[in-house]
C-alpha positions as CSV (number, residue, x, y, z in Angstrom):
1,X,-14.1,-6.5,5.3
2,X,-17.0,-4.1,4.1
3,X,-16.3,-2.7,8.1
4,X,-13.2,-1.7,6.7
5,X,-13.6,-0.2,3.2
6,X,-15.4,2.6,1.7
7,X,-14.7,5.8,3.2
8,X,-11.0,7.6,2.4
9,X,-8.4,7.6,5.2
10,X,-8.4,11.3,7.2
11,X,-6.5,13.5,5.3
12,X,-7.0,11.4,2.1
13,X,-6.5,15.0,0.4
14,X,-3.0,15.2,1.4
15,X,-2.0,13.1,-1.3
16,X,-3.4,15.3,-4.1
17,X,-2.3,18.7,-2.2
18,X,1.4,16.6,-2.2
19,X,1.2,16.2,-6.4
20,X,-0.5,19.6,-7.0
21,X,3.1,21.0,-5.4
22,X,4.0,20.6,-9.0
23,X,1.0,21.5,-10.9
24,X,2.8,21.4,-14.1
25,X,4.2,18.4,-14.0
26,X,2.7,15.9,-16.6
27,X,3.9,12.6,-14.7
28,X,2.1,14.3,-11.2
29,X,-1.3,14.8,-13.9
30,X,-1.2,11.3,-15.3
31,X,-0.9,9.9,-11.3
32,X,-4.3,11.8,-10.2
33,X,-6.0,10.6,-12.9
34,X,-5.5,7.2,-11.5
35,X,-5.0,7.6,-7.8
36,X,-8.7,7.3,-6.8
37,X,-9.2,4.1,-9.1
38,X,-6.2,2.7,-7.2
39,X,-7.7,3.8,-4.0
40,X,-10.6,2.3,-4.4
41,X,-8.8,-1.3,-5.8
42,X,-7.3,-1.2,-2.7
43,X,-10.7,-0.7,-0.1
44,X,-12.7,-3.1,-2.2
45,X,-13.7,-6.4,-0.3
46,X,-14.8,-7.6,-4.2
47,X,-11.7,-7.3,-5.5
48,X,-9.8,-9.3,-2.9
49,X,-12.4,-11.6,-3.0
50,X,-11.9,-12.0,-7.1
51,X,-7.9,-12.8,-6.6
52,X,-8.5,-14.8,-3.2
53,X,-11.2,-16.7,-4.8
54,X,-9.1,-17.5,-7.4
55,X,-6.4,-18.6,-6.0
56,X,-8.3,-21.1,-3.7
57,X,-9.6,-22.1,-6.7
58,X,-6.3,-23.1,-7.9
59,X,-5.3,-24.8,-4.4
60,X,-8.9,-26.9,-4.3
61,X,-7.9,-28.0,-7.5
62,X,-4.3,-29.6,-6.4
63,X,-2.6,-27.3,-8.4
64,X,-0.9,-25.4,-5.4
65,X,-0.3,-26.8,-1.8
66,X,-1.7,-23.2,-0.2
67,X,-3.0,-20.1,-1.3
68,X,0.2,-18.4,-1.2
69,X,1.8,-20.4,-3.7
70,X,-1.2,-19.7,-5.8
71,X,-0.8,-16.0,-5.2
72,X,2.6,-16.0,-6.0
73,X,1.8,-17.9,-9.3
74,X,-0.6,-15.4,-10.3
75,X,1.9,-12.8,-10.0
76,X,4.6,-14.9,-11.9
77,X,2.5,-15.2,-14.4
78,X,2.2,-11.4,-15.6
79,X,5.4,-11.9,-16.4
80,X,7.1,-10.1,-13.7
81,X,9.9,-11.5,-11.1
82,X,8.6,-11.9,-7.3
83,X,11.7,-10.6,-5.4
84,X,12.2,-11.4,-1.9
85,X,13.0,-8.6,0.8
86,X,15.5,-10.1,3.2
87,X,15.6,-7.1,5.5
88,X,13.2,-4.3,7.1
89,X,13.9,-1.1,5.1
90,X,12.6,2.3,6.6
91,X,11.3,5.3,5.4
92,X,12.7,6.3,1.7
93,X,14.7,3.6,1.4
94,X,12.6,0.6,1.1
95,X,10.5,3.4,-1.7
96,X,13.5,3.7,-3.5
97,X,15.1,-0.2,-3.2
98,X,11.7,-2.1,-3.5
99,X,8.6,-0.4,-4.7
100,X,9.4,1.7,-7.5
101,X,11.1,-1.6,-9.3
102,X,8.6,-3.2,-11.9
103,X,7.9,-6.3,-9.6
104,X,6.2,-7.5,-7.2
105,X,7.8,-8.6,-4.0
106,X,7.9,-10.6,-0.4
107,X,9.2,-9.3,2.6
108,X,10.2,-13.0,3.8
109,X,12.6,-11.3,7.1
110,X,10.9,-10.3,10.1
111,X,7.3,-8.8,9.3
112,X,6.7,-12.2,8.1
113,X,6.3,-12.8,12.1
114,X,4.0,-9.3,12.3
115,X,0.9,-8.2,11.3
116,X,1.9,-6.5,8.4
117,X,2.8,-10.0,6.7
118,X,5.0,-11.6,4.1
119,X,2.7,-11.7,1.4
120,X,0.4,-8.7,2.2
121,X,1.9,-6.3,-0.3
122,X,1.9,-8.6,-3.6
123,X,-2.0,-9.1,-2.6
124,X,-2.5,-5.6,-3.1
125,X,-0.6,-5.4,-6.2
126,X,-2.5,-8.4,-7.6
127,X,-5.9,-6.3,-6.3
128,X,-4.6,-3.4,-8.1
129,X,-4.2,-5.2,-11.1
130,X,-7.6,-5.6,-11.6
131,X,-8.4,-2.5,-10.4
132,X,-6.3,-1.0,-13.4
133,X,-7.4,-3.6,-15.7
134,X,-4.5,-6.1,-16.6
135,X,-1.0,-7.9,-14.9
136,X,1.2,-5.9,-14.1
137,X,-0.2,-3.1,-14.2
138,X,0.1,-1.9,-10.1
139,X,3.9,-2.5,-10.8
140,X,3.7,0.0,-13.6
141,X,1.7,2.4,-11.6
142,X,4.7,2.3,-9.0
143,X,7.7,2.1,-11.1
144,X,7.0,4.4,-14.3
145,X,4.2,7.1,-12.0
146,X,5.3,6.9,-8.3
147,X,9.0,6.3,-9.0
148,X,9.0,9.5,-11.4
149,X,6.4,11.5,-9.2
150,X,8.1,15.5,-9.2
151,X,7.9,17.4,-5.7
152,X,9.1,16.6,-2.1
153,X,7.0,16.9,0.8
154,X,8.8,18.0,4.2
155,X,7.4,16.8,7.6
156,X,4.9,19.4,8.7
157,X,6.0,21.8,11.8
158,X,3.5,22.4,14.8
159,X,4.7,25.7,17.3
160,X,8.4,25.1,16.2
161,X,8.2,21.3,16.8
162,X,8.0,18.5,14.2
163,X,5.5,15.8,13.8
164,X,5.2,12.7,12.5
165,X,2.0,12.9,12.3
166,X,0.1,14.8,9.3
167,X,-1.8,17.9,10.3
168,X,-5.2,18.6,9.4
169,X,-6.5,21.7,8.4
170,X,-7.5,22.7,11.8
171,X,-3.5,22.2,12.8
172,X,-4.6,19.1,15.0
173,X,-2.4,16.0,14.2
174,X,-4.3,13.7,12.0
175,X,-4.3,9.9,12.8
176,X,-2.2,8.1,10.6
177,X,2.1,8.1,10.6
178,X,3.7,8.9,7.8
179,X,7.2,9.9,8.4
180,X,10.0,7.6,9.5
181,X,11.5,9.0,12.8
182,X,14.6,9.8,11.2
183,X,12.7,11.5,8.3
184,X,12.1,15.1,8.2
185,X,11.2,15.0,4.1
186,X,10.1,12.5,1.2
187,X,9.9,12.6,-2.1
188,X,6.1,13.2,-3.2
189,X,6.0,9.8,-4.9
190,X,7.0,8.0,-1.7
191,X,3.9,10.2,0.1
192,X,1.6,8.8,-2.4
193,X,2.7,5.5,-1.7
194,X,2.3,5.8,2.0
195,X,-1.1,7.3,1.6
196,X,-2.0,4.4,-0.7
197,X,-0.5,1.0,-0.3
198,X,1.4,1.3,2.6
199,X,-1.4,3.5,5.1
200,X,-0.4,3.0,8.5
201,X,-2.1,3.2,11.7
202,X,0.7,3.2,14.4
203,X,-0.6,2.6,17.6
204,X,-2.8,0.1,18.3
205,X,-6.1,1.7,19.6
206,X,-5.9,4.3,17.1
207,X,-5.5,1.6,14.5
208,X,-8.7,-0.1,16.6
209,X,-10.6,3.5,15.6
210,X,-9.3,4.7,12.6
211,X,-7.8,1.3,10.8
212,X,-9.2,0.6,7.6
213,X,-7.9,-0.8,4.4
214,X,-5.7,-0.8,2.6
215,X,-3.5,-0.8,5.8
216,X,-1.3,-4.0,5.8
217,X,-1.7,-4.4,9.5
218,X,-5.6,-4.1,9.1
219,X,-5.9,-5.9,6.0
220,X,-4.1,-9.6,7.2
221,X,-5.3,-9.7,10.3
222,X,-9.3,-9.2,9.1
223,X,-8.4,-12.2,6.3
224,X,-7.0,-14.3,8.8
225,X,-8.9,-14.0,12.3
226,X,-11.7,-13.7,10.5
227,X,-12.1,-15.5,7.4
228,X,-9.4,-18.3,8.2
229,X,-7.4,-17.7,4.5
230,X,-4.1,-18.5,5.6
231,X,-2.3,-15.5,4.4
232,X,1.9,-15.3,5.1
């Protein structure tokens, strides 16, 4: 995992050029203050190490049959409901249906059978946690900062054509997919989110160059393959 963590994804900037479209805005203020703090909660091999460890704890202990009933017991016990996602939202919808709700959730449909996973996503959250310094508090980072985020970012125009892909500053696409391709425009908060949490490497031997956590598809694979954990 330290292969994978440290430096920032390409473009990492993006995200604060996306909240500085509203420089006023107090909600866009109080999520750079905290972006880089979640950033790094979600690169750090320690900090999934801390939750994993814990939660194999609980499972050598008989208290859970496997760590994923231990995970989701940590995150039950902030308080919070674990919903489950039944189907494969794209683009803004799944921002706007699943992440900026105060909870943490499983996507228990078809990326169960994926790379990206079932349980991938309330990892993070329980990483974040601790990264922000108490239960919960990843949810309330989405659901009162991302959810309320001012600004919408359109996808970025190349010689009259649109791209998926995010452009760097020399106009050459940049690795990582962001937009949906039936989206031409997000709002900023959903940008931040996909820059964050929800990075994504597209195909696979630009994932094999540039993948790195936090990206779902990086992230359960590495615990898996390579450290046997078990993961959903």
């Amino acid at each position: 995992m330290r292969k994978l963590e440290a430096a920032r994804p390409v473009g990492w900037e993006r995200a604060f050029e996306a909240l500085l479209l509203k420089p006023k805005s107090s909600i866009n203020r109080k999520i750079m203050a905290q972006l880089d703090k979640v950033m790094s909660g979600l690169q750090s091999p320690k900090l999934y190490g801390q939750v994993l460890g814990e939660a194999l704890e609980m499972v050598r202990r008989g208290e859970f049959a496997d760590i994923n009933a231990a995970l989701r017991a940590m995150a039950e016990s902030s308080g919070l409901k674990v919903v489950s996602v039944n189907a494969i939202k794209e683009g803004g919808s799944f921002f706007k249906d699943v992440v900026s709700k105060p909870a943490y959730w499983l996507e228990d449909n078809a990326l169960k059978l994926k790379d990206h996973g079932e349980f991938t996503h309330l990892l993070q959250d329980l990483v974040v946690d601790r990264a922000l310094g108490g239960a919960g508090r990843s949810a309330e980072f989405r659901s009162k900062l991302l959810a309320r985020a001012e600004g919408t970012v359109t996808m970025f125009e190349r010689g009259g054509q649109r791209t998926r892909w995010t452009l760097g500053d020399d106009g050459q696409p940049l690795a990582n997919t962001l937009f949906a391709d039936t989206e031409t425009q997000m709002t900023v908060g959903d940008y931040v989110w996909r820059w964050t949490y929800d990075l994504f490497y597209e195909d696979p031997a630009v994932r094999a160059q540039w993948g790195r956590l936090p990206q779902p598809e990086v992230l359960r694979p590495t615990l898996n393959d390579g450290l046997g954990i078990g993961l959903k």
